[in-house]
SEKE-128451 format. One record per residue (C-alpha): residue in one letter; x, y, z. Coordinates in nm, 3 decimals. Layout:
aa;X;Y;Z
A;X;Y;Z
...
This chain:
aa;X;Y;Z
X;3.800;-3.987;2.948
X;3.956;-4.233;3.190
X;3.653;-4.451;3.365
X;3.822;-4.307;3.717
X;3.625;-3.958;3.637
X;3.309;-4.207;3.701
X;3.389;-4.294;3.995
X;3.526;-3.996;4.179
X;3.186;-3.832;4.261
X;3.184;-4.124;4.497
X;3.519;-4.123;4.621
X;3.497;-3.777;4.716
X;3.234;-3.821;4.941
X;3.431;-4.135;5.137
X;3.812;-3.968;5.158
X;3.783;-3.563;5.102
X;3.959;-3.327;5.292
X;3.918;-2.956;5.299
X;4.213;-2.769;5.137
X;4.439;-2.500;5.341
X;4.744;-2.368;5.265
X;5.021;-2.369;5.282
X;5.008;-2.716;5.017
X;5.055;-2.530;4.635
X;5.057;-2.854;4.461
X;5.115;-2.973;4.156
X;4.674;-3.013;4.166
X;4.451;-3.212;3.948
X;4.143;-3.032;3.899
X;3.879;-3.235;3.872
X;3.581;-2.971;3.864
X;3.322;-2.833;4.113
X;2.972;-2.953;4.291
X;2.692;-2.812;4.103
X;2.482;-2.590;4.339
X;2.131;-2.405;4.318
X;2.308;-2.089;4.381
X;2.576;-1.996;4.113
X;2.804;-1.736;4.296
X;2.994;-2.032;4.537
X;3.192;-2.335;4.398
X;3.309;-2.595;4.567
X;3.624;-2.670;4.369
X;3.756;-3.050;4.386
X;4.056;-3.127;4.356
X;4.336;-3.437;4.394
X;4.668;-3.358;4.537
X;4.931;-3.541;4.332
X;5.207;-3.521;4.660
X;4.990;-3.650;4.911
X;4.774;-3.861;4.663
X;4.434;-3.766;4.828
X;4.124;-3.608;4.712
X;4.066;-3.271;4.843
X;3.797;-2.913;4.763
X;3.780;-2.533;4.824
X;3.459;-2.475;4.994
X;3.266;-2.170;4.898
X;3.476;-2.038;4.668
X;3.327;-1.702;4.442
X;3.225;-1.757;4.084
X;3.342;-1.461;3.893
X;3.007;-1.281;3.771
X;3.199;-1.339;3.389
X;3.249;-1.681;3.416
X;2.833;-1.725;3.454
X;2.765;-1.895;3.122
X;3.081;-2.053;3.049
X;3.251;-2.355;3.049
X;3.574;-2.459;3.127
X;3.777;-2.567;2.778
X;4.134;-2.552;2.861
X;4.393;-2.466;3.078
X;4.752;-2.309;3.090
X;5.004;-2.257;3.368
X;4.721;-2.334;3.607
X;4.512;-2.061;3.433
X;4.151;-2.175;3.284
X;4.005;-2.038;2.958
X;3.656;-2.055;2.973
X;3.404;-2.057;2.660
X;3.050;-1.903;2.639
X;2.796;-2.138;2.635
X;2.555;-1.931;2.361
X;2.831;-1.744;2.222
X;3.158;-1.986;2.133
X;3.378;-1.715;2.013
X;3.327;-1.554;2.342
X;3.703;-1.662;2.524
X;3.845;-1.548;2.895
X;4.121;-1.643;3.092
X;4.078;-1.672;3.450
X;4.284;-1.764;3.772
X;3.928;-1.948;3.895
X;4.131;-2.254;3.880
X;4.368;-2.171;4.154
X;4.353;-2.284;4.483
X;4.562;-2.005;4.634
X;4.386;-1.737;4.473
X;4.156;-1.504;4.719
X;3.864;-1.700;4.866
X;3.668;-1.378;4.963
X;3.687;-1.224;4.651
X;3.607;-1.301;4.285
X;3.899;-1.431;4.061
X;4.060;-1.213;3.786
X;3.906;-1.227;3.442
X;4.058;-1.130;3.122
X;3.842;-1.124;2.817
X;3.973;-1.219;2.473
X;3.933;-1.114;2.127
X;3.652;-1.283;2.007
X;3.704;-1.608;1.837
X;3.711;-1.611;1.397
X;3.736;-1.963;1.208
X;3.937;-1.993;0.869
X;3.749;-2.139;0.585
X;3.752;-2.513;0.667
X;3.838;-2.513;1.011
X;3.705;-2.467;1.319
X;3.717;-2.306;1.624
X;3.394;-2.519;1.853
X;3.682;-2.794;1.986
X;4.020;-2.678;2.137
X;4.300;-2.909;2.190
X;4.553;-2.667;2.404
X;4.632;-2.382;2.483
X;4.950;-2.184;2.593
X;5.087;-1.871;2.703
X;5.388;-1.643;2.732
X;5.332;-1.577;3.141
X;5.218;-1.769;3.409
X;5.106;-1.455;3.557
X;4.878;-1.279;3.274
X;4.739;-0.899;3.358
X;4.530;-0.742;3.161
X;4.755;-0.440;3.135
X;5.069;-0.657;3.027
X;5.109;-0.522;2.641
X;5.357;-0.840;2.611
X;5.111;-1.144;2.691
X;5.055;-1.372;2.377
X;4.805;-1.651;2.430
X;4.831;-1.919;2.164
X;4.538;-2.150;2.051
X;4.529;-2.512;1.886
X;4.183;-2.628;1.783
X;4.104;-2.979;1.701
X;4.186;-2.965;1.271
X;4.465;-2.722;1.135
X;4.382;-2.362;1.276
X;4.629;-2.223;1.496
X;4.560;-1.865;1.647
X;4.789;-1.614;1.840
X;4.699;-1.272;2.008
X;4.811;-0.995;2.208
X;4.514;-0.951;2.438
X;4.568;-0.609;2.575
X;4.708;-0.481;2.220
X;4.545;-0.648;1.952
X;4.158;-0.646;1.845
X;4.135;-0.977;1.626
X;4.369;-1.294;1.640
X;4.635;-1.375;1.409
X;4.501;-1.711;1.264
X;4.735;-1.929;1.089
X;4.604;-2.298;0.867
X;4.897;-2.517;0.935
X;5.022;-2.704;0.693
X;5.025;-3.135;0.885
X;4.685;-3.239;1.017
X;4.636;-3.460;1.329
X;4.780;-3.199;1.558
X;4.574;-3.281;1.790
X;4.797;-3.549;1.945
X;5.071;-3.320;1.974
X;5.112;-3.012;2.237
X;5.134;-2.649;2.218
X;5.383;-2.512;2.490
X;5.604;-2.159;2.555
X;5.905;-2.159;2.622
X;6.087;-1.927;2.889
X;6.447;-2.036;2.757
X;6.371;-1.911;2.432
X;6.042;-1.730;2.422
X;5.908;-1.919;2.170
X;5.568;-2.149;2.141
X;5.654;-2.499;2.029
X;5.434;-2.760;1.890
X;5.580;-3.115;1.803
X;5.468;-3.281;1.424
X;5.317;-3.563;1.381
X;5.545;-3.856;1.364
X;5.788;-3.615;1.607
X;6.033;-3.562;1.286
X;5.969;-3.222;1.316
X;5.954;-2.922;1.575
X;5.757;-2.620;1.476
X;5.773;-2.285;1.679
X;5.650;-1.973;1.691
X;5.817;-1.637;1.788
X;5.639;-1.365;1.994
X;5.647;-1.192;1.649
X;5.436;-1.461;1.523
X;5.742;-1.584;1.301
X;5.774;-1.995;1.237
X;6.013;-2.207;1.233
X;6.083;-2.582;1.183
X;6.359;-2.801;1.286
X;6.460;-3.172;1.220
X;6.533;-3.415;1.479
X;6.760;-3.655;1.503
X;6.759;-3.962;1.751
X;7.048;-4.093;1.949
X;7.079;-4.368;2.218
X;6.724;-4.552;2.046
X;6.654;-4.832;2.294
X;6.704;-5.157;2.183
X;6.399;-5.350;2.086
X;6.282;-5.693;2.019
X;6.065;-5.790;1.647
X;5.794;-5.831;1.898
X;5.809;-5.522;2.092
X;5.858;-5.304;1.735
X;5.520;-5.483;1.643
X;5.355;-5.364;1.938
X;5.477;-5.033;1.955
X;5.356;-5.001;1.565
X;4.986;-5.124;1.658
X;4.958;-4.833;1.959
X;4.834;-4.514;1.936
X;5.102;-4.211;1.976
X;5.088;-3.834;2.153
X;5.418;-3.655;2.142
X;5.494;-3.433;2.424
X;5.789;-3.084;2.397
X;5.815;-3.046;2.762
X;6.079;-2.821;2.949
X;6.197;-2.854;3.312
X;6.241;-2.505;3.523
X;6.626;-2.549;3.459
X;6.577;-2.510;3.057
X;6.618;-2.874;3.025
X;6.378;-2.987;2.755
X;6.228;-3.356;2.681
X;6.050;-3.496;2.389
X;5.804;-3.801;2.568
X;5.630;-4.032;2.343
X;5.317;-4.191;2.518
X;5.208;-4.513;2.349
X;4.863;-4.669;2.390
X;4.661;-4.966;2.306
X;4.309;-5.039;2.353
X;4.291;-5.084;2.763
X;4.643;-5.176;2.817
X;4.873;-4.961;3.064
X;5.050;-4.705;2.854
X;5.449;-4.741;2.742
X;5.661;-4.387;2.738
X;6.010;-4.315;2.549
X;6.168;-3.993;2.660
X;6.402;-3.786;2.475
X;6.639;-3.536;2.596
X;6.746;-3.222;2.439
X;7.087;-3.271;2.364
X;7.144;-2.954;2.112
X;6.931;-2.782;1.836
X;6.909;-3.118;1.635
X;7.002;-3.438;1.865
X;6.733;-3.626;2.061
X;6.882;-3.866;2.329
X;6.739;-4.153;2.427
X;6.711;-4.156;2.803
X;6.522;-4.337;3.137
X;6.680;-4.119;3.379
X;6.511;-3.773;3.455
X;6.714;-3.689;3.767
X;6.468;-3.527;4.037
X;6.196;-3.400;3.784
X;5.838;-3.507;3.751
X;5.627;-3.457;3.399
X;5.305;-3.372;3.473
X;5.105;-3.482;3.147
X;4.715;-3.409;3.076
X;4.490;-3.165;2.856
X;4.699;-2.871;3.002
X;5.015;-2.748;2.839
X;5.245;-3.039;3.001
X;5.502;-2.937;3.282
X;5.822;-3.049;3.515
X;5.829;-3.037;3.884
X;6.165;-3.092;4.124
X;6.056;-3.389;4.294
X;6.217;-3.254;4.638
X;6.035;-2.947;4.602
X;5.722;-3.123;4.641
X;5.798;-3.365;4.917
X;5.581;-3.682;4.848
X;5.633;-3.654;4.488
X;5.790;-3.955;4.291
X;6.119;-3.835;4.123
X;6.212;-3.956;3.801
X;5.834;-4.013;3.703
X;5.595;-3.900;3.459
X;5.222;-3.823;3.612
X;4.947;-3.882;3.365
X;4.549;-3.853;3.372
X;4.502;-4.032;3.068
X;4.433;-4.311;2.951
X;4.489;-4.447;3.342
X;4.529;-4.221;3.632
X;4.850;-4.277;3.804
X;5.223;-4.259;3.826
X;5.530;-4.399;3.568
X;5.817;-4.444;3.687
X;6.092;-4.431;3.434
X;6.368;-4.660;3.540
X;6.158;-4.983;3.639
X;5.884;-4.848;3.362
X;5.652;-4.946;3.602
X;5.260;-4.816;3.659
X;5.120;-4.743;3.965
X;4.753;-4.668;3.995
X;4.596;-4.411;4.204
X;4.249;-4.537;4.161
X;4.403;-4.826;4.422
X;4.492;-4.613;4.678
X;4.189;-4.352;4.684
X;3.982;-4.671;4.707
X;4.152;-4.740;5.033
X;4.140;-4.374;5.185
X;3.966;-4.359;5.534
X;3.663;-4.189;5.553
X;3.644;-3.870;5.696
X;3.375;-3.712;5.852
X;3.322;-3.335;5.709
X;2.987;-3.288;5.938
X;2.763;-3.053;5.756
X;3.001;-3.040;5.490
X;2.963;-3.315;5.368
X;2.632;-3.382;5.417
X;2.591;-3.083;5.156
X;2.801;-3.247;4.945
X;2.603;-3.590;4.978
X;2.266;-3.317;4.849
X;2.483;-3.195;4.557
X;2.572;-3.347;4.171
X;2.934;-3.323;4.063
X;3.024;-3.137;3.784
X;3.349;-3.308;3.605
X;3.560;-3.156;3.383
X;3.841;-3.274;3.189
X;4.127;-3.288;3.435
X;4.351;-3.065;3.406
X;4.676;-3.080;3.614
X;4.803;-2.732;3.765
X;5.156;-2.671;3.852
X;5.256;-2.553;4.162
X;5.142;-2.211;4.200
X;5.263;-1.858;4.414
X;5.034;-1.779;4.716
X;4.846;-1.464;4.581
């Protein structure tokens, strides 16, 4: 986890501001305050267009969602695990700023959770789903899950009793995403190595195509070297045009991060490429995202936005970092009053961050 999650229940106390509409995002969620009553969260929260720290005061904790925990996130939806009961799973719209504030959140329980032999189903890596607006009398939602290992596991929540769980075949999935696509209705999950695309239909039929790469940048010995010594995740990510990108993040012990994107150029050809137009990728434990830049004045176009392993903003063309650790350390205080004198009484409760995309008043 990036070392700025250690230092943000600090920050929040010297540059928070309350949230109000009408602001949708894209949000990082960062988590909640931890209170002696459990039916009120606080929920905290950085706002990637204004690049400030923000929360929800005294928003309702859904009576379900009492002894969970937060384990991924999809479309700006949460899935929460039981804490005595793993194979418990819901999905929940707790995560959303917009959603009521004077009523409890939806909840929609899942089938309960069933490991293959050898795998597991304790650790999830992502998760994805086929609408960013799940009900739980939509007979066509599918929710995909990838755990940490080879077990892959698909369901129609409000028509099927039991998952459909699947042992795929390459390990080390874990550094790959699992997203849906709305061009084709299919969930797509990179291979290791990113030689390979695998996807799933809503029938629960796979595929597998080949890439091929176009346009490579040209590299010195040096550079090669490095690149060979880093760490890789491979990101499938697809703009709200159709537009799709494959984004290679490459990391190496505490050094800033180096990205290669890919565009789409058919069914087989990858092309190199450093200009995104006006999109933003939005890149963290959540499925990964794109945002029109002018839709969300204050956003950096042409950029990728990452949590890990720094905090900040790339910018493609000058492949340049910026830190937002820099500028939150240089936010005014604020004075919140009683606020945040609570707040100063109260432990922070940090989860994994997830980013949420910008999301439809409710």
């Amino acid at each position: 986890m990036s070392r700025f999650l250690n230092e943000l229940s600090l920050m929040h106390k010297r540059g928070l501001r309350l949230f109000s509409s009408p602001s949708s995002g894209p949000f990082l969620r960062l988590g909640n305050t931890v209170k002696e009553e459990d039916v009120l969260d606080d929920i905290l929260l950085f706002d990637a267009a204004k690049e400030e720290l923000l929360t929800v005061p005294d928003k309702p904790h859904p009576h379900e969602l009492a002894d969970t925990t937060l384990v991924a996130s999809s479309l700006g939806w949460g899935f929460f695990s039981g804490f005595s009961d793993h194979r418990s799973l819901y999905i929940s719209d707790h995560l959303n700023p917009l959603s009521s504030t004077t009523s409890s959140s939806k909840v929609i329980p899942l089938p309960p959770l069933t490991a293959l032999s050898s795998c597991q189903t304790d650790v999830f890596c992502n998760v994805a789903m086929s609408s960013s607006s799940p009900s739980d009398d939509d007979p066509d939602l599918v929710v995909a899950l990838k755990f940490l290992g080879r077990q892959l596991c698909l369901c129609r929540p409000n028509r099927d009793l039991r998952w459909t769980n699947i042992a795929t075949p390459f390990p080390f999935l874990e550094r790959s995403n699992l997203i849906f696509s709305n061009r084709d209705r299919k969930f797509y999950l990179p291979l290791p190595g990113s030689t390979y695309l695998c996807s799933w239909d809503l029938h629960f039929t796979p595929s597998f195509r080949k890439f091929m790469y176009t346009n490579r940048p040209k590299l010195s010995q040096s550079q090669h070297q490095f690149l060979d010594s880093c760490s890789r995740a491979d990101h499938w990510v697809e703009s709200p045009s159709g537009e799709r990108f494959l984004v290679k993040c490459y990391t190496l012990d505490d050094r800033d991060p180096v990205f290669m994107v890919f565009r789409e150029e058919d069914m087989i050809n990858m092309c190199y490429t450093e200009d995104i137009g006006d999109l933003c990728i939005f890149i963290s434990e959540s499925d990964p995202f794109c945002v029109q830049a002018s839709s969300c004045p204050g956003l950096l176009p042409n950029s990728i936005y990452l949590v890990e392993p720094v905090f900040g903003v790339y910018h493609l063309p000058t492949r340049s970092l910026r830190h937002f650790e820099e500028k939150l350390d240089k936010t005014e205080t604020r004075s919140l009053g009683h606020f945040e004198e609570r707040l100063d009484k109260t432990e922070v409760n940090l989860h994994l961050p997830h980013w949420l995309p910008p999301l439809p008043t409710i």
